[in-house]
C-alpha positions as CSV (number, residue, x, y, z in Angstrom):
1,X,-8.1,-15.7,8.5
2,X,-10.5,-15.0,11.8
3,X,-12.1,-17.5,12.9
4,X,-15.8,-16.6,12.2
5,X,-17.9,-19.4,13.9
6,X,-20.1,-17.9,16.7
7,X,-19.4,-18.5,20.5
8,X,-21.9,-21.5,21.8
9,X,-25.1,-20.3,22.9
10,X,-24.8,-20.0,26.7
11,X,-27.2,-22.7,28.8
12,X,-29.9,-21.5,30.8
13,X,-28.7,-22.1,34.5
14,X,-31.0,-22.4,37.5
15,X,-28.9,-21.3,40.3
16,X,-30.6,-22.3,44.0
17,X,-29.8,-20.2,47.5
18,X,-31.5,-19.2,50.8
19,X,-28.9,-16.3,50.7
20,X,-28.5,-13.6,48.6
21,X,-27.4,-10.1,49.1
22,X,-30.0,-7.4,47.2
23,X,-28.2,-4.6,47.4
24,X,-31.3,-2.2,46.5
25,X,-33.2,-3.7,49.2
26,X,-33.9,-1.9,53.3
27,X,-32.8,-4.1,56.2
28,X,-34.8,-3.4,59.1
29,X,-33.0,-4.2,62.4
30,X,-34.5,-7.3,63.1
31,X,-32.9,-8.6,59.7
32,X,-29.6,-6.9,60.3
33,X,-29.4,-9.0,63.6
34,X,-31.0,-12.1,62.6
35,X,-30.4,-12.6,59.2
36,X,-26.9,-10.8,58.5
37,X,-25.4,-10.3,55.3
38,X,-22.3,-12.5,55.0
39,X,-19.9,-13.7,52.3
40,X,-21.8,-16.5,51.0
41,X,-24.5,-14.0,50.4
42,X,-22.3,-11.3,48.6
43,X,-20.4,-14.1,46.3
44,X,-24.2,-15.4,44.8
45,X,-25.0,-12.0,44.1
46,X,-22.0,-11.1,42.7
47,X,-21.5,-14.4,40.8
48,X,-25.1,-13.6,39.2
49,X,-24.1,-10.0,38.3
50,X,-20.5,-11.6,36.8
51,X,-22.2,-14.0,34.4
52,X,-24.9,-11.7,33.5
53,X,-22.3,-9.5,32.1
54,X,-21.1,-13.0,30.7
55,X,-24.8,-13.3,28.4
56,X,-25.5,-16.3,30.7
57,X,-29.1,-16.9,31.4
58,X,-30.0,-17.4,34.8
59,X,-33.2,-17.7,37.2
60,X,-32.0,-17.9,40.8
61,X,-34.3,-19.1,43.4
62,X,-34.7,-17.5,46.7
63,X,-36.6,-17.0,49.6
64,X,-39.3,-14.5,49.7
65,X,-39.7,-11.9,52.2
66,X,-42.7,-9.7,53.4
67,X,-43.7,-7.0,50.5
68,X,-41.7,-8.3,47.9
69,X,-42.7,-9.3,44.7
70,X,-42.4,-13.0,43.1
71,X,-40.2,-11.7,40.5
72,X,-36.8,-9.2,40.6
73,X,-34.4,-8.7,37.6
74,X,-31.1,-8.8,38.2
75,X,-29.7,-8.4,35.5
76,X,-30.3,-8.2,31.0
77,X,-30.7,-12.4,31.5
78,X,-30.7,-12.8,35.0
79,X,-33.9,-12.5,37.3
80,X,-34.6,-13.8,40.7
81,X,-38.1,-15.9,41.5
82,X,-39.2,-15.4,45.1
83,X,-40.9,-18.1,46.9
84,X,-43.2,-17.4,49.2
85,X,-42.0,-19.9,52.2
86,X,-44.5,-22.0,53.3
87,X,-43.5,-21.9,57.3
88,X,-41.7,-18.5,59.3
89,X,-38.8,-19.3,60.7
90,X,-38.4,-18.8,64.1
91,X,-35.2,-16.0,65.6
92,X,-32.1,-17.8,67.7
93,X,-29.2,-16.7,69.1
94,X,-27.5,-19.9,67.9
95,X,-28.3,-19.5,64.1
96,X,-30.0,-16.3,63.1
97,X,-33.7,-17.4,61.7
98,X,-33.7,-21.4,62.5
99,X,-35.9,-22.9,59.8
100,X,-35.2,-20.2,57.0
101,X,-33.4,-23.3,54.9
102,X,-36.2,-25.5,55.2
103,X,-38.6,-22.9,54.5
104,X,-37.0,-22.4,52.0
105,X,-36.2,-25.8,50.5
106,X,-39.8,-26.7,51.0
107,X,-40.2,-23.9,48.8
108,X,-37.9,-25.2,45.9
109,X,-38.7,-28.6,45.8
110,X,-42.8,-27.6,45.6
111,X,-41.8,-25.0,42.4
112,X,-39.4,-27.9,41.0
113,X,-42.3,-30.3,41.0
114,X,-44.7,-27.2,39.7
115,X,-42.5,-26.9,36.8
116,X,-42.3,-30.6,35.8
117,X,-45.5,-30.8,35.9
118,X,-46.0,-28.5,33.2
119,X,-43.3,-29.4,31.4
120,X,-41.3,-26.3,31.4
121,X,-38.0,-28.1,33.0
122,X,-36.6,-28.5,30.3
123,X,-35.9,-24.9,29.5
124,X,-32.8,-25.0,31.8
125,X,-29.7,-27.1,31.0
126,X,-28.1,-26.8,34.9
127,X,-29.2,-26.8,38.1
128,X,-26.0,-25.0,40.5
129,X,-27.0,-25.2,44.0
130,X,-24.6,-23.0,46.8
131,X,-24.7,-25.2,49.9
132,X,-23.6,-23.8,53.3
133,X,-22.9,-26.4,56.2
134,X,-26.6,-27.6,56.9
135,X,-28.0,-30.5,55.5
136,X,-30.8,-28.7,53.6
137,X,-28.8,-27.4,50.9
138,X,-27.8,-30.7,49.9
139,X,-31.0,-32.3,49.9
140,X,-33.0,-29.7,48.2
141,X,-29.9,-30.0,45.3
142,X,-30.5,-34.1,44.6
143,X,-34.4,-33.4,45.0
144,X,-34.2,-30.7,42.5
145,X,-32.0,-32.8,40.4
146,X,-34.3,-35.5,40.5
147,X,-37.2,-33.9,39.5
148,X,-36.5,-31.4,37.4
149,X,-34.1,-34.7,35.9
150,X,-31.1,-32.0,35.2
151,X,-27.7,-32.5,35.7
152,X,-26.1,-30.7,39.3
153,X,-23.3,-28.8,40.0
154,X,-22.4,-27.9,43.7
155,X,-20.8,-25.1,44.9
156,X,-19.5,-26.2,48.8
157,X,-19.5,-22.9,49.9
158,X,-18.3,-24.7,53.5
159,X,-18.0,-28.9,53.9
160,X,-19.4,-30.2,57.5
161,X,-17.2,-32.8,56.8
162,X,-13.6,-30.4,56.7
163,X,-14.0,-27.4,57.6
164,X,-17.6,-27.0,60.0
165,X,-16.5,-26.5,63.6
166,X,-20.0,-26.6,65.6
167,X,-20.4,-23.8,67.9
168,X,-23.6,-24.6,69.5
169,X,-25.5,-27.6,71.1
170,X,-27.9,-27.3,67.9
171,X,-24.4,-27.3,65.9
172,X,-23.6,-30.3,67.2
173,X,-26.7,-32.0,66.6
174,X,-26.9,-31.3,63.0
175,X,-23.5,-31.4,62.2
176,X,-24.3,-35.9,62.0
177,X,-26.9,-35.4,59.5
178,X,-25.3,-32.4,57.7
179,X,-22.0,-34.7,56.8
180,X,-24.6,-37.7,55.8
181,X,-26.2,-35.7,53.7
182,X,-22.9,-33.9,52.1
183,X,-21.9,-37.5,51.2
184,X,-25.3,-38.3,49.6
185,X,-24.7,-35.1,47.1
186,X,-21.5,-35.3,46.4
187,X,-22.0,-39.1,45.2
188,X,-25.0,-37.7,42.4
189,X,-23.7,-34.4,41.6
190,X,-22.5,-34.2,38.0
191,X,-19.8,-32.0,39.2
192,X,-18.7,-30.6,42.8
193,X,-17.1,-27.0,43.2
194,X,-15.0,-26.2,45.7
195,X,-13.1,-23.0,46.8
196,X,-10.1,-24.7,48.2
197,X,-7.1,-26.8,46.7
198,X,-7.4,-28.2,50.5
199,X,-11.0,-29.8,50.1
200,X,-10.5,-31.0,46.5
201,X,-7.8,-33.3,48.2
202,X,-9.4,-33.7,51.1
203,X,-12.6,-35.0,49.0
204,X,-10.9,-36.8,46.5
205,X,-8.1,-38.9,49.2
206,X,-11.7,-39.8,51.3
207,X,-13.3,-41.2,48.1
208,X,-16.1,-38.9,48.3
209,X,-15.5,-37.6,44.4
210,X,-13.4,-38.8,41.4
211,X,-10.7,-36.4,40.9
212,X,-12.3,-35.9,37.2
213,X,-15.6,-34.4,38.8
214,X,-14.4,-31.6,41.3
215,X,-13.2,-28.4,40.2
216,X,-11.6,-25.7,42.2
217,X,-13.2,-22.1,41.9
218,X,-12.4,-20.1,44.8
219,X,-14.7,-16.7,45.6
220,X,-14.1,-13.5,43.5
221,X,-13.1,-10.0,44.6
222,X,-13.3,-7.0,42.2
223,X,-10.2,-5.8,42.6
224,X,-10.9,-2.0,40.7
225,X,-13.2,-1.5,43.8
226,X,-10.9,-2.7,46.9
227,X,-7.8,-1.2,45.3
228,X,-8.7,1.4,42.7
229,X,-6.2,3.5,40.8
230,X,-5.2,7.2,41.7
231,X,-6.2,10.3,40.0
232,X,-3.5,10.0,37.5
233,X,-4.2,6.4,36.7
234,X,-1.8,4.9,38.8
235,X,-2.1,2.3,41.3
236,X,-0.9,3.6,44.8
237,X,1.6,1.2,46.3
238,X,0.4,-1.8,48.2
239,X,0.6,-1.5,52.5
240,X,0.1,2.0,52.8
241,X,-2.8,4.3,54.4
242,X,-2.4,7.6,55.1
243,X,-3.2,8.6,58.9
244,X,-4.8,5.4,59.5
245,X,-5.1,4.4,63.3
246,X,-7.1,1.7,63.1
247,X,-7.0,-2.1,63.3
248,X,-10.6,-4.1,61.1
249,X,-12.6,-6.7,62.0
250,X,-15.6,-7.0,58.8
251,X,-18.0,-9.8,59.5
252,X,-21.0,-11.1,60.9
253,X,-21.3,-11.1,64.6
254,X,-21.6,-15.3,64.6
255,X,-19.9,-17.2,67.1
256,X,-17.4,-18.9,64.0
257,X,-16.3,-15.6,63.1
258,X,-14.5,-15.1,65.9
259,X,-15.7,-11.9,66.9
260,X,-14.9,-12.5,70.9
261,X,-11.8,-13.4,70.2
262,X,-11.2,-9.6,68.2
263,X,-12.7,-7.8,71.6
264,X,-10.3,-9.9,73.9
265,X,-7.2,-9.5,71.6
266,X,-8.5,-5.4,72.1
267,X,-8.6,-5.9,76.0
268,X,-5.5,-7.8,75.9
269,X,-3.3,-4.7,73.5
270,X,-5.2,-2.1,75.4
271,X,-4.3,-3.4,78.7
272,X,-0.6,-5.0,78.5
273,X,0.8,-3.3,75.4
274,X,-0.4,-0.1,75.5
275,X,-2.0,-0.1,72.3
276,X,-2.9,3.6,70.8
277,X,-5.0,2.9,68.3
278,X,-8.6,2.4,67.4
279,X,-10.5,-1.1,66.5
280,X,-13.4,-0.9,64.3
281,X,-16.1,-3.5,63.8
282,X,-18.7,-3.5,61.2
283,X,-21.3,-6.3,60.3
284,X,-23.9,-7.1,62.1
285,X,-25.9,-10.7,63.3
286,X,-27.8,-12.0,66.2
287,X,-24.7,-11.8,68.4
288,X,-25.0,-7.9,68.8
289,X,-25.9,-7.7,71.8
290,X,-23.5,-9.8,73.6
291,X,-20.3,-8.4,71.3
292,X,-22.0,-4.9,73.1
293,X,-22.4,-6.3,76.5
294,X,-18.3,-7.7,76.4
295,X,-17.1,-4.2,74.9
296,X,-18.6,-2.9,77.5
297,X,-18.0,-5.0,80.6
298,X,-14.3,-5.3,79.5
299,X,-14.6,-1.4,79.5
300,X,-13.4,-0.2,75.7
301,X,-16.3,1.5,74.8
302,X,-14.3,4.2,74.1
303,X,-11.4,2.1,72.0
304,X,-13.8,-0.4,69.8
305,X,-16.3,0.9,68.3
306,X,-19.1,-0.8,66.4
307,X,-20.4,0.2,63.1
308,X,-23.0,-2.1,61.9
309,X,-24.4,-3.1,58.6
310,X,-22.2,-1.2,56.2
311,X,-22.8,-2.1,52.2
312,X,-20.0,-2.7,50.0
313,X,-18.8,0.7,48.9
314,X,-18.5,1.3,52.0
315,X,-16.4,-1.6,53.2
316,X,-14.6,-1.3,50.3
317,X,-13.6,2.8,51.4
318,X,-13.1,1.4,55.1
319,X,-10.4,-1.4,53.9
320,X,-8.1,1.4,52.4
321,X,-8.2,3.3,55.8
322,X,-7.5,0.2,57.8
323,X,-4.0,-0.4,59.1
324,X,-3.8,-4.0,60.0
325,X,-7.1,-6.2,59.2
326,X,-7.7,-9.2,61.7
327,X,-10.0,-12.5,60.5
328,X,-10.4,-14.1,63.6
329,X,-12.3,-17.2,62.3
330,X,-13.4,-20.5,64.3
331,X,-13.7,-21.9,60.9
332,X,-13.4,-20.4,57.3
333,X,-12.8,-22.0,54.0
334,X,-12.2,-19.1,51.7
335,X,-13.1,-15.5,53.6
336,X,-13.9,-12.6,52.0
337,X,-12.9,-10.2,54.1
338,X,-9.5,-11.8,53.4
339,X,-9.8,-11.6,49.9
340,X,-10.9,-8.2,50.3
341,X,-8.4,-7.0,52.5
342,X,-5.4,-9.2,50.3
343,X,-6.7,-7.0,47.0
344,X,-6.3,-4.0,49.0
345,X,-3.3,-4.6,50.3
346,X,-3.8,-4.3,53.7
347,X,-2.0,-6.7,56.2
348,X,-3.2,-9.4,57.6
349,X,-3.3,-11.2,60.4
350,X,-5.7,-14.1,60.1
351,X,-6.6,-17.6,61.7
352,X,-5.0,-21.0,60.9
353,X,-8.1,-22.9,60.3
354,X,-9.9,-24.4,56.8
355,X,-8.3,-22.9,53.4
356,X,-7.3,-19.5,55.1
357,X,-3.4,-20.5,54.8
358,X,-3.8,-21.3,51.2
359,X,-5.0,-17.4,51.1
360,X,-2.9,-15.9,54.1
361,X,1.1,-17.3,53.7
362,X,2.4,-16.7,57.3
363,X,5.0,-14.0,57.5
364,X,4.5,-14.1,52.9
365,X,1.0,-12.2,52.4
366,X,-0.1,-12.2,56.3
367,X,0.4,-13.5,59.4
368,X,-1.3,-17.0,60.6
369,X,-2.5,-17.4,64.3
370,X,-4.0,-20.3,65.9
371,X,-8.0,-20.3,66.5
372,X,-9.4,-18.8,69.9
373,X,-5.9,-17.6,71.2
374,X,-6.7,-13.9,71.8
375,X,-3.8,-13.3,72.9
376,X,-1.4,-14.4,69.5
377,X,-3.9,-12.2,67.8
378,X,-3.0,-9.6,69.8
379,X,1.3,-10.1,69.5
380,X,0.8,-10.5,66.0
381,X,-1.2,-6.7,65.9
382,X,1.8,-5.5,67.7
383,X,4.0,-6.7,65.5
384,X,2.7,-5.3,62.7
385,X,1.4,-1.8,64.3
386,X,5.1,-1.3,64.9
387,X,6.7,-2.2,61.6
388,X,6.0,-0.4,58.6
389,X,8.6,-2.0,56.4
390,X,6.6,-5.8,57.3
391,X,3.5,-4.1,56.6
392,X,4.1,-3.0,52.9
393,X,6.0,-6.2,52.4
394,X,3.3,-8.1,53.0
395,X,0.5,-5.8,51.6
396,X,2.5,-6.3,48.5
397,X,2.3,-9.7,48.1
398,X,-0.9,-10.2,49.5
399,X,-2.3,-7.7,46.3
400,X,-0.3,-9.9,43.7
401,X,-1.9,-12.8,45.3
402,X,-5.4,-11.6,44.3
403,X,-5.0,-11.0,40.9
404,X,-6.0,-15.1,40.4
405,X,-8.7,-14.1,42.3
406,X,-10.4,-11.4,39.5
407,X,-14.3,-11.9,39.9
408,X,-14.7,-11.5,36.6
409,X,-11.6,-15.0,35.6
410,X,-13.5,-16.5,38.4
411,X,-16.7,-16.6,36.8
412,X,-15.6,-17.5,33.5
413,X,-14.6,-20.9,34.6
414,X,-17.8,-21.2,36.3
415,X,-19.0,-20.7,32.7
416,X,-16.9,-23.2,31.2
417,X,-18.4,-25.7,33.7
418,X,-21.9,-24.8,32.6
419,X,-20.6,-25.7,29.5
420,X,-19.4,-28.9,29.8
421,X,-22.1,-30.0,32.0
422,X,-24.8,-29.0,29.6
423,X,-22.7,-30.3,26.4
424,X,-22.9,-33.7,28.4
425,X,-26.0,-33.3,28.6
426,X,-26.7,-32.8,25.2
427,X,-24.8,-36.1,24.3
428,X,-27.0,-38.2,26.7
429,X,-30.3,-36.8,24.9
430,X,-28.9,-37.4,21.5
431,X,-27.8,-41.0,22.9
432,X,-31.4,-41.5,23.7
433,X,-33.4,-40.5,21.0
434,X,-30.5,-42.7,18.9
435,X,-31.3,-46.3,20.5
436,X,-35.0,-45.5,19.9
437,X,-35.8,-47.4,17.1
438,X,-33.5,-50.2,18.7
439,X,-35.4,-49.9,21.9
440,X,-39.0,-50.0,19.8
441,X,-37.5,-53.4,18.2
């Protein structure tokens, strides 16, 4: 017999970020530069699109920019409220738009308190806040908590306390609060997500979580876009590009991406290997003009060439022209560009820092490097430039790797966690309105 019961109704989730990548919507070059589309930001999109197609409800809270309305849909069940931010954030080379988190969280915590106030709170059943490595995220996730009096999940996106390497003197003097406050949310969060196997140790051997409240969920990649099938159906065998010359860097232009690190590694193959082929760059961020003034001065204008903001189609097509594709990060937890890359079987050659070995197995799916050495970057290009037979080896196993990484599994068990959370919350209610008449004794 089938089992007829119907599926659980799905909870209403209220999903919190400053970040978010609208793919529908014009970046003028101001944004491009100061407020760069990153991985964070595609993941919350796509994680909103994933669990629309899932019949989960959600309303995601983000910050609201000049000429935009208070309300987008983003999906059948999904729409985004727009907060108007209640100070402008001012542009730095350091960190893009300095203030946009507070802005922003000034925002949330004013709309939280709106809603409580006329009693509407209760029409979700989770509040999942995506925190970065600033110490707004966190706070704006226990003051939402708090007031809207919903239980919290946390997705650590990337820990100050593991993975954050400052870059910068204002780095440095956040990084203090930043960890303070990452301790203060992890105690009061019902459950903590993280994208690693590394940080669920690392948390739970510090005593910053019980084991039983941290799950792992690492970042999705559609894989049918990175590494779709040929005309006939078939998949085309992993490593291989035809007539591609060119080695990939895909990421913001931030000083913990690395990117001067992938422009000396260029001057360094260029100059003392006699390197043939092309580098490309595309993303874009507040460290344009300096990534142009060392291509420049280093004189390989004609060798790297920059392509800015490209959207995801578009990486997608340039990852299956890309011979080698180089991740040069100061500090990473789970990239997607190596995700990416990994699903479309390019190889890899990728930094030793954060979670990236858990994605990149040196000399299984890619080859490891250590951080700010341009010049093991560059022998490890050579390397693989030269050898064909490596190449497909690893492209390979990197694209069998990825298949635990399906957006669509991914965001399932983020689902189940909605689940469980909400279920427990159900219990507590029932628990209450149980020991009333004892409490009325």
């Amino acid at each position: 017999m089938h089992d007829t019961r119907e599926a659980p109704e799905a909870p209403r989730v209220l999903r919190l970020s400053p970040y978010y990548y609208l793919a529908d919507r014009h970046l003028d070059r101001r944004e491009l530069q100061y407020e760069p589309v990153g991985g964070m930001q595609v993941q919350v999109a796509q994680t909103t699109e994933e669990l629309d197609a899932l019949n989960v409800p959600q309303t995601v809270l983000l910050p609201r920019r000049p000429g935009q309305p208070g309300r987008l849909a983003l999906g059948r069940l999904a729409e985004a409220r727009l907060l108007r931010l209640p100070l402008a954030p001012i542009r730095t080379r350091a960190k893009g738009y300095a203030g946009l988190l507070i802005a922003w969280g000034a925002a949330v915590v004013a709309w939280c308190c709106l809603q409580r106030v006329r009693g509407r709170h209760r029409r979700w059943k989770v509040v999942h806040v995506h925190c970065s490595e600033l110490p707004w995220t966190f706070l704006v996730a226990i003051a939402a908590g708090w007031i809207l009096r919903r239980p919290v999940v946390l997705t650590i996106h990337c820990s100050a306390i593991f993975t954050c390497c400052p870059e910068s003197i204002a780095g440095r003097l956040l990084i203090g609060p930043a960890r303070a406050a990452e301790r203060y949310a992890l105690a009061r969060a019902s459950v903590v997500i993280v994208l690693t196997e590394r940080i669920r140790r690392a948390y739970v051997d510090a005593g910053l979580v019980e084991a039983s409240r941290v799950r792992v969920i690492p970042d999705g990649v559609r894989l049918e876009r990175f590494y779709p099938p040929s005309r006939d159906g078939r998949v085309p065998a992993a490593g291989t590009s035809q007539g591609s010359h060119c080695v990939l860097y895909c990421g913001r232009l931030a000083p913990e991406k690395g990117w001067y690190d992938f422009v000396a590694a260029a001057d360094i193959l260029v100059n003392q290997y006699g390197f043939d082929g092309t580098f490309l760059m595309c993303g874009a961020g507040n460290e344009l003009p300096h990534c142009q003034y060392e291509i420049e001065h280093r004189s390989l204008a004609g060798r790297v060439r920059l392509l800015g903001h490209l959207d995801r189609p578009e990486i997608a097509a340039l990852m299956r022209i890309a011979r080698i594709v180089v991740v040069p990060s100061r500090h990473e937890e789970c990239g997607g560009t190596v995700l990416e890359a990994l699903a479309t079987g390019r190889a890899v050659v990728a930094t030793r820092v954060g979670g990236l070995p858990e994605l990149v197995r040196d000399g299984e799916t890619g080859l490891l490097v250590q951080p700010r050495q341009p010049d093991q970057i560059a022998a490890a290009v050579s390397r693989l430039w030269q050898d064909s037979q490596t190449r497909r080896r690893l492209g390979r196993a990197g694209r069998a790797r990825m298949l635990a990484f399906d957006a669509r599994a991914v965001s399932e068990r983020l689902n189940d966690v909605y689940h469980e959370v909400s279920s427990d919350l159900i219990r507590l209610d029932q628990s209450m309105i149980a020991d009333l008449p004892a409490l009325r004794r």
